[in-house]
Backbone bond lengths (Angstrom), bond angles and torsions (degrees), N, CA, C in turn:
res aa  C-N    CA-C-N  psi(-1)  N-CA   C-N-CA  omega(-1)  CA-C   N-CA-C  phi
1 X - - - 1.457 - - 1.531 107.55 -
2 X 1.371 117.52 142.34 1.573 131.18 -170.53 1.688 111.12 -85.19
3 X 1.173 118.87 151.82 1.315 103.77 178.75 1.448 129.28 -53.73
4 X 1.759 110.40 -34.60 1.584 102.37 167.56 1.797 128.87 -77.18
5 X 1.079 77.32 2.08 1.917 85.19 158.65 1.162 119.83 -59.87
6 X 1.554 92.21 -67.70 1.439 100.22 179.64 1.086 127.07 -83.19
7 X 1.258 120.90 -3.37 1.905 129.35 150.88 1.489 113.10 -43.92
8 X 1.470 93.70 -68.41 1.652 115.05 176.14 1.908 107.77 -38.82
9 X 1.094 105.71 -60.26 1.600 117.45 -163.97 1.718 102.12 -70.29
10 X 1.104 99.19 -24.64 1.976 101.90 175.66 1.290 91.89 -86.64
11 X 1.778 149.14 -68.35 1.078 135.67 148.49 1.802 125.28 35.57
12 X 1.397 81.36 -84.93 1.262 108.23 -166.75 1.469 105.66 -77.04
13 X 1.517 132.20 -38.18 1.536 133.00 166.02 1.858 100.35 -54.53
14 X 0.839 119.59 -66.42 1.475 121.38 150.84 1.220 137.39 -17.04
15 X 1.187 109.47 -37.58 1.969 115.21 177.49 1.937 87.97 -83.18
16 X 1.253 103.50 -66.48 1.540 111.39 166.96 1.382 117.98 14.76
17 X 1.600 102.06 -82.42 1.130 143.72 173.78 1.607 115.29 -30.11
18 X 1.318 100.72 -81.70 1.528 122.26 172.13 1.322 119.81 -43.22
19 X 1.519 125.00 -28.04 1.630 135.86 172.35 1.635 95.27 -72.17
20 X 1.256 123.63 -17.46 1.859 104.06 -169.06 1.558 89.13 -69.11
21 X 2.289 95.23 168.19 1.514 83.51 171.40 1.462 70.16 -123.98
22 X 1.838 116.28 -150.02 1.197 144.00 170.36 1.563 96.55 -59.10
23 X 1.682 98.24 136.05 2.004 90.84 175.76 1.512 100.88 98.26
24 X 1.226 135.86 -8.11 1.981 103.93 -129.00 2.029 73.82 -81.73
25 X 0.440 142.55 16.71 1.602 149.84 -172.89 1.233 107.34 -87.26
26 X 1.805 112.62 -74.85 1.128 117.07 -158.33 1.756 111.88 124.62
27 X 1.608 99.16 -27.06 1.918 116.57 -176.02 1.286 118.18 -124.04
28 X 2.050 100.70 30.89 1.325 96.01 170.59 1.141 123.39 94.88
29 X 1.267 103.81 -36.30 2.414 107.60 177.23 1.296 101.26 -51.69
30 X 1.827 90.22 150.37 1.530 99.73 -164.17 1.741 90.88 -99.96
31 X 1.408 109.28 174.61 1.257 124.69 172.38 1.455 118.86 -49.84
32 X 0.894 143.03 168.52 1.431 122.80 139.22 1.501 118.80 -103.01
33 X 1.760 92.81 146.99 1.890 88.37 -166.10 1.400 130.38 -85.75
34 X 1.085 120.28 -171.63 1.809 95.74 176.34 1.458 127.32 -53.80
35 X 1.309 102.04 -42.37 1.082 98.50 -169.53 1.260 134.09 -62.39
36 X 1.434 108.77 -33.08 1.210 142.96 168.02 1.836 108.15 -49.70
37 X 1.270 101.40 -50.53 1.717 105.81 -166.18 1.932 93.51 -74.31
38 X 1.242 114.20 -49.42 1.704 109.02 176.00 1.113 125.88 -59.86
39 X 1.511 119.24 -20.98 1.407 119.52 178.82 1.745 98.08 -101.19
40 X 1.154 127.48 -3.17 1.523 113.16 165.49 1.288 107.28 -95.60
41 X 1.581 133.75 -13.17 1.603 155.98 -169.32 1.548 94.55 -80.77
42 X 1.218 99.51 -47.24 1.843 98.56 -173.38 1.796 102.89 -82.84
43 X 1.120 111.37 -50.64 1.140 115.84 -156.07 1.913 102.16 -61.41
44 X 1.332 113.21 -32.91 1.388 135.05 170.43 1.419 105.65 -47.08
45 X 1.574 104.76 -63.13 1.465 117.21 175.18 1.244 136.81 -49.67
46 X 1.078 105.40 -27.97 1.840 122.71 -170.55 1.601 81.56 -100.68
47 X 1.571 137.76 -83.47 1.647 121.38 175.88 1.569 115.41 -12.92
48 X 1.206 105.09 -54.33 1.754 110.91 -164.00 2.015 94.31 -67.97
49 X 1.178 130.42 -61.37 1.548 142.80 152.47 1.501 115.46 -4.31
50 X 1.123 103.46 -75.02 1.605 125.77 163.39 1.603 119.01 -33.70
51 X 1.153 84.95 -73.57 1.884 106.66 164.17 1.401 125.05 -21.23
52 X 1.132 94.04 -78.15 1.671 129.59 -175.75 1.604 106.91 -78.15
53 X 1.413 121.41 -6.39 1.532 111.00 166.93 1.024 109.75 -111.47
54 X 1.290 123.09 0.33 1.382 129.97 -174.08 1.765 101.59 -95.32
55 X 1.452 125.25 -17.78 0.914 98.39 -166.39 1.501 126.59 126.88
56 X 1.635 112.68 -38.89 1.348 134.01 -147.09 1.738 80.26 -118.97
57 X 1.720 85.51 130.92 1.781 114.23 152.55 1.546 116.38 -19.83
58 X 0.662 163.65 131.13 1.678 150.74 94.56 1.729 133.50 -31.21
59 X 1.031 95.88 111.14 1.371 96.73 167.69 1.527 134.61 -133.31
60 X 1.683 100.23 118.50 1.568 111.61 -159.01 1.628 102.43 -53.75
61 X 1.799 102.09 133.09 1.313 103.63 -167.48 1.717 111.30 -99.92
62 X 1.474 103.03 168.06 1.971 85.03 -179.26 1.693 96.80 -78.56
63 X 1.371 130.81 145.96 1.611 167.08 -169.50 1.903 105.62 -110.90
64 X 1.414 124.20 100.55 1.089 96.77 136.52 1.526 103.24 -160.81
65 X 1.332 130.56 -145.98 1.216 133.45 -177.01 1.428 131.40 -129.24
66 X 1.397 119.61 124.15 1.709 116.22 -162.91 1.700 96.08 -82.83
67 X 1.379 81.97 -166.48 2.106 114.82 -155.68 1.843 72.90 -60.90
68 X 0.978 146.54 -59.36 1.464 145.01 -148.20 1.445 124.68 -78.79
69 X 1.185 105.49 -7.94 1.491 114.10 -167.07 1.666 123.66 109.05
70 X 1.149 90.28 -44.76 1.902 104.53 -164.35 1.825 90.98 -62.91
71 X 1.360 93.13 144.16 1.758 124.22 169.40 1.301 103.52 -89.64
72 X 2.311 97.31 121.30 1.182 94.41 -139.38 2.195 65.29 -106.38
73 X 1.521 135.31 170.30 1.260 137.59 179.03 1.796 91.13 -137.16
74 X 1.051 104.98 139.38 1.871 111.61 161.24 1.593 110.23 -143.63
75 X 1.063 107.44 138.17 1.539 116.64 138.74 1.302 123.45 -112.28
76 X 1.692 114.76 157.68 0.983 108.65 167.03 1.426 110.48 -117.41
77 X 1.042 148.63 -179.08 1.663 170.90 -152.19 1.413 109.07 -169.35
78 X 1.498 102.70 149.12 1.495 102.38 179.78 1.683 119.62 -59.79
79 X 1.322 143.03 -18.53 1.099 141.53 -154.60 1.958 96.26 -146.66
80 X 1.313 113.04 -9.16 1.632 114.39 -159.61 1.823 90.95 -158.47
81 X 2.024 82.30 146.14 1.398 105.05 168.40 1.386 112.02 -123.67
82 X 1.676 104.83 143.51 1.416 87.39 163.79 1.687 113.46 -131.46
83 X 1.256 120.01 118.43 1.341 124.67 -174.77 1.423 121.69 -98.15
84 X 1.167 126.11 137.77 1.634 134.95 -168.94 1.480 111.51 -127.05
85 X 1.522 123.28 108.54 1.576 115.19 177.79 1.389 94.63 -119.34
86 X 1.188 85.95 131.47 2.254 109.36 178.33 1.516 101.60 -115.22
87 X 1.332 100.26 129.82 1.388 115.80 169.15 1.918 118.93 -117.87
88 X 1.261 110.31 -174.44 1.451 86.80 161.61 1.279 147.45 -52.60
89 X 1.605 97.39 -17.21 1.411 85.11 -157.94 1.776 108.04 -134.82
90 X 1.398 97.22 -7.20 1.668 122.83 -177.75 1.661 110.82 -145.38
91 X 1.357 79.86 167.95 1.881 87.78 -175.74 1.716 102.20 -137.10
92 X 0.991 141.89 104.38 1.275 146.96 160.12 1.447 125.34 -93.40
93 X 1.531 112.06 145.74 1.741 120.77 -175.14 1.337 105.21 -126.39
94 X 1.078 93.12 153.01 1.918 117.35 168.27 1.117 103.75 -144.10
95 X 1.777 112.43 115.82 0.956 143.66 134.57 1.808 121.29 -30.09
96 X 1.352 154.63 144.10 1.076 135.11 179.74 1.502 106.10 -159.73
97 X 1.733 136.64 98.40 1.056 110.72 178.77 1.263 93.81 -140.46
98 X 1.069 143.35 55.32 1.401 161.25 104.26 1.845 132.54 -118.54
99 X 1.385 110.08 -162.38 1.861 99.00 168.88 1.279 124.61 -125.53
100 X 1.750 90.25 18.25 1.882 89.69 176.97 1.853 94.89 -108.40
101 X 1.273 99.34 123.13 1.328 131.18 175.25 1.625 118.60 -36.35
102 X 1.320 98.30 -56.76 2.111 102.61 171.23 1.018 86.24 -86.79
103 X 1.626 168.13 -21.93 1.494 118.57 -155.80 1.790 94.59 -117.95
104 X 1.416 113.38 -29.40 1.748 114.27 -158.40 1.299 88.94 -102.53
105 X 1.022 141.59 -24.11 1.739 122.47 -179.80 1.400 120.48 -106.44
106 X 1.798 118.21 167.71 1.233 110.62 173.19 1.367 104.67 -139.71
107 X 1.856 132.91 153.65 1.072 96.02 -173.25 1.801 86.99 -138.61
108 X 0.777 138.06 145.34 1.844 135.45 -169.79 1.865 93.40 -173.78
109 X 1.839 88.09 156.85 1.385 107.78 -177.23 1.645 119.24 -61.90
110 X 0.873 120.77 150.09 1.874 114.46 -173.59 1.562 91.00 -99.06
111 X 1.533 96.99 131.51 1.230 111.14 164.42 2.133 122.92 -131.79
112 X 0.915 104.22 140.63 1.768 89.45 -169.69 1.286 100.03 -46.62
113 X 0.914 138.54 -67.65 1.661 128.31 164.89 1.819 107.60 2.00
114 X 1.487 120.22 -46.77 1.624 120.88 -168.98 1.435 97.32 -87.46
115 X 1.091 149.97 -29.08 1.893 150.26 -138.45 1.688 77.23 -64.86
116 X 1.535 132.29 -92.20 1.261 140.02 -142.06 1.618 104.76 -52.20
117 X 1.488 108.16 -35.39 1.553 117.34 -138.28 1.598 88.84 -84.63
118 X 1.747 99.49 -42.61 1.731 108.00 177.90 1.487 129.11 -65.86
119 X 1.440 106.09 -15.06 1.498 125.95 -156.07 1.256 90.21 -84.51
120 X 1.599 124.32 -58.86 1.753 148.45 -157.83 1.572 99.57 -60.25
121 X 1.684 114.04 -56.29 1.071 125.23 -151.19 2.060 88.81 -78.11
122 X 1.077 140.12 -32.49 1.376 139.96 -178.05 1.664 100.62 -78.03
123 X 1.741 118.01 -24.63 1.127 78.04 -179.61 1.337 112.39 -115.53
124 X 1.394 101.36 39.48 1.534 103.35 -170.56 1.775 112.49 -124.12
125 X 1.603 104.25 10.64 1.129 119.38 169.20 1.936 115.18 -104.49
């Protein structure tokens, strides 16, 4: 699959998105707002960019949104996860390749500096 495939197919997890309202749960989580959905749209975009010039597979990740608003992104890997929640105003990751909290996970701000370093390490577990 070409990169605007998978533009298109994130796209569309994306339009998704933008139809929630307040509630869409059932427990109250709020929508997420525009801004929020364009800056996880871009930020997706430039990851997926990165990816794909580097060389390395892509793989469309599951997309959706927690109790807070922020657009929550995961992959999984056979042995490792890597999860990305974007909000307005920050972007944070967790690393995950076990279930004890201090020793198997990590959790720090995403910076383009992390796209390659995070990508390698998920698919190399």
């Amino acid at each position: 699959m070409n990169a605007k495939k998978y533009e298109r197919k994130l796209s569309e997890r994306f339009d998704v998105l933008a139809q929630r309202e307040d509630n869409w749960d059932g427990y109250d989580s709020k929508k997420p707002t525009k801004l929020t959905l364009v800056r996880a749209e871009n930020l997706i975009g430039e990851l997926l960019a990165s990816i794909i010039s580097a060389g390395h597979p892509w793989h469309t990740p599951f997309i959706s949104s927690d109790e807070d608003g922020n657009v929550t992104v995961e992959w999984s890997g056979e042995k490792r996860r890597l999860h990305i929640q974007i909000g307005e105003n920050e972007a944070e990751y967790i690393q995950v390749w076990g279930i004890n909290i201090d020793t198997e996970m990590h959790v720090d701000f995403l910076r383009r500096d992390d796209y390659l370093t995070l990508w390698e390490w998920l698919l190399d577990g």
